[in-house]
C-alpha positions in Angstrom: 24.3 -0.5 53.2 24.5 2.8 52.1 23.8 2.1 48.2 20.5 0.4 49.9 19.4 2.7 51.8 19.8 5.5 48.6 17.8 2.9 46.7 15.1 2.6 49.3 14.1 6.2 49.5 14.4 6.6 45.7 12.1 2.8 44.8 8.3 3.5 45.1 6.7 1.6 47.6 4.1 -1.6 46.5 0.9 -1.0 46.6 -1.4 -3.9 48.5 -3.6 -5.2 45.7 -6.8 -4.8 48.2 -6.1 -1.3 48.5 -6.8 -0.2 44.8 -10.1 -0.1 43.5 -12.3 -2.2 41.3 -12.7 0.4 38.5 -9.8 0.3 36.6 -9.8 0.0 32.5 -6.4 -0.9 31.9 -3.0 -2.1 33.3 0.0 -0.6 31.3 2.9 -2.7 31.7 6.1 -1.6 30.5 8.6 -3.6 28.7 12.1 -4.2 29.1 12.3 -7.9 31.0 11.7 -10.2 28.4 14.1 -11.5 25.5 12.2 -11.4 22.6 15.2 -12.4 20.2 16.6 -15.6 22.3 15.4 -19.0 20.4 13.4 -20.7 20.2 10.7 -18.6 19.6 7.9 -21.0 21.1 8.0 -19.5 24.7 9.1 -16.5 26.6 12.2 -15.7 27.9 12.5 -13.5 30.8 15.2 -10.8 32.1 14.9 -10.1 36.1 11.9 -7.8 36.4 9.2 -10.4 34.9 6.9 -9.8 37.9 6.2 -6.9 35.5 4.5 -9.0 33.3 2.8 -10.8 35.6 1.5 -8.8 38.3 -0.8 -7.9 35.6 -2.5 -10.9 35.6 -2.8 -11.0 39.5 -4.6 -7.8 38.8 -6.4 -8.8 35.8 -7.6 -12.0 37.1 -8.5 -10.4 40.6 -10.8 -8.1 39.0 -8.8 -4.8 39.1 -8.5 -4.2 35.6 -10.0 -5.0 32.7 -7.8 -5.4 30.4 -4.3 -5.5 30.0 -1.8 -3.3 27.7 2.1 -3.8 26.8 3.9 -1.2 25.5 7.5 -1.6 24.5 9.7 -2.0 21.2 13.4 -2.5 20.2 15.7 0.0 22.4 18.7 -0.2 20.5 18.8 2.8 17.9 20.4 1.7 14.7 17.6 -0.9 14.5 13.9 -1.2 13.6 11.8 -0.3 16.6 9.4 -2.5 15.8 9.4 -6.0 18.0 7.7 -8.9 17.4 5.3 -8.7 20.9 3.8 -12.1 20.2 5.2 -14.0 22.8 4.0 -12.0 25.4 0.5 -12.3 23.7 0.7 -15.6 23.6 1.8 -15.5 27.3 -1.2 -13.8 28.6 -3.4 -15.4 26.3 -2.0 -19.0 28.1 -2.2 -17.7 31.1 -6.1 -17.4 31.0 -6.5 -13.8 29.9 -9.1 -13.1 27.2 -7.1 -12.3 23.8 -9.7 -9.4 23.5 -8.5 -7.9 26.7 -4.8 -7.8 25.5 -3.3 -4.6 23.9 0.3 -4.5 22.2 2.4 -1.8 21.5 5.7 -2.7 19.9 7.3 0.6 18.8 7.9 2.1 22.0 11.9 2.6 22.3 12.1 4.4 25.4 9.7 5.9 28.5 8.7 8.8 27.0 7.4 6.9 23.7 5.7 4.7 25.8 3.5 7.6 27.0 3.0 9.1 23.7 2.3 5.9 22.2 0.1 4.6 25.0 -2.1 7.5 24.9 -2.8 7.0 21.3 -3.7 3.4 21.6 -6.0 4.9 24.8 -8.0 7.3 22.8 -8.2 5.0 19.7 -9.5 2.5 21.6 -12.0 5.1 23.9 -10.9 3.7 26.9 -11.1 6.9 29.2 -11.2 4.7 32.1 -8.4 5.2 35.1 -4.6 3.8 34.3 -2.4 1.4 36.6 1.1 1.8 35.3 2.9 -1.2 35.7 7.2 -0.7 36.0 9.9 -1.3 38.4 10.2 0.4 41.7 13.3 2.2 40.9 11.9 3.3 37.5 8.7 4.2 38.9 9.5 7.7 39.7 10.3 8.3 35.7 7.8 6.7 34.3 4.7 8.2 36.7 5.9 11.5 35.2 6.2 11.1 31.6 2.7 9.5 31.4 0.8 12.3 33.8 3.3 14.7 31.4 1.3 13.7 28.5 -2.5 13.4 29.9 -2.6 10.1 31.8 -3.8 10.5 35.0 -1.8 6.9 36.1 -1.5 5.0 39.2 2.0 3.2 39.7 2.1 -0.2 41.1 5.6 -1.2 41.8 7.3 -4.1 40.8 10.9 -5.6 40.6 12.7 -4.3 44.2 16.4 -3.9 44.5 16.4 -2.9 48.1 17.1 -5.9 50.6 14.0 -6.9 53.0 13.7 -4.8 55.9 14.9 -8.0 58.1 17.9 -8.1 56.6 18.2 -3.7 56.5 20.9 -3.9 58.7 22.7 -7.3 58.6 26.0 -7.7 58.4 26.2 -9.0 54.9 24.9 -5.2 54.2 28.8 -4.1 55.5 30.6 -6.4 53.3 32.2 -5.5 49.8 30.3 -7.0 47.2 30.1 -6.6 43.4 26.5 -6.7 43.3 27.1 -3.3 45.0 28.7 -2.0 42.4 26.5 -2.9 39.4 23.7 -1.6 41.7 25.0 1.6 42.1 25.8 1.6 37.8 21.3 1.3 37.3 20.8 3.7 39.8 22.9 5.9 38.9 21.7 6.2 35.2 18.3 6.0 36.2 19.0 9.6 38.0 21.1 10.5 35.1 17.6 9.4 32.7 15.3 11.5 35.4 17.4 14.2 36.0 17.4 14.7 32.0 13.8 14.2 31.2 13.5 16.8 33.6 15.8 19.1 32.0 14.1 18.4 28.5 10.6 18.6 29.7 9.5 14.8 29.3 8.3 14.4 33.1 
């Protein structure tokens, strides 16, 4: 109970989809849930967190934004950063979203390039319009600041929830030992550790 209740006050809250406006250029969705290398490579493979992916095309296809942008590359550092993106082109463009309206940024190996990287693609691309950033509640936090860090004014729309539903808050399952705890409390904790030092170098 107590690792949920740290997660709740930390994970940004959704926002209702009727609540943003109609005026928005671009989603931004940032990668990390989908297994690019697994085989074979004629569909998508997804880690937890795909309603990253597509909660952009609720928001695409209801109007909200106008086009769509994925940002993200290969994390691991003793590797090319580059990632073939295709699959989630492919994806959207399967999905009914127009391949002109779909943006892919592959070299991205962390948040911070994300921002830098994004903002490039924004400017070469003159799209000045306003920003929803795309991520998971618990990154949310991190992200938001690197990107208004480096000039995008952004609005987060929060995806991929840890904490429990607020029926079950206070069940008794919550006062039970479980090792879903404990890997919990492993994410969480870095993700303080990855805020706490883009703070310190000035990323956010």
């Amino acid at each position: 109970m107590i690792f949920n209740e740290c997660l709740r006050l930390w994970e940004k809250p959704a926002i209702p989809i009727s609540e943003l406006d109609d005026d928005y250029q671009m989603a931004v969705v940032l990668g990390g849930t989908t297994d690019i290398d697994r085989q074979p490579s004629d569909r998508l493979f997804f880690y937890k967190g795909a309603d990253r992916v597509t909660h952009a095309l609720n928001l695409y296809h209801s109007g909200k934004v106008k086009k769509i942008l994925f940002t993200g590359g290969n994390a691991r550092l003793f590797e090319d950063a580059n990632r073939d993106n295709s699959p989630i082109f492919d994806f959207y463009v399967m999905c009914g979203v127009d391949p002109e309206d779909i943006i892919i940024e592959s070299s991205s190996r962390n948040t911070r390039e994300n921002a830098f990287n994004v903002k490039d693609l924004l400017e070469a691309n003159t799209e000045n319009g306003k920003v929803i950033l795309i991520t998971s509640a618990f990154h949310m936090r991190r992200a938001e600041g690197c990107f208004k860090k480096v000039g995008i004014d952004v609005t987060g729309f929060s995806t991929d929830f840890y904490t429990v539903l607020p029926k079950d808050r206070f069940g008794f399952d919550g006062f039970l030992p479980s090792p879903d705890v404990f890997s919990g409390w492993n994410f969480l904790i870095k993700e303080w550790i990855g805020y706490v030092a883009y703070w310190l170098f000035g990323y956010i």
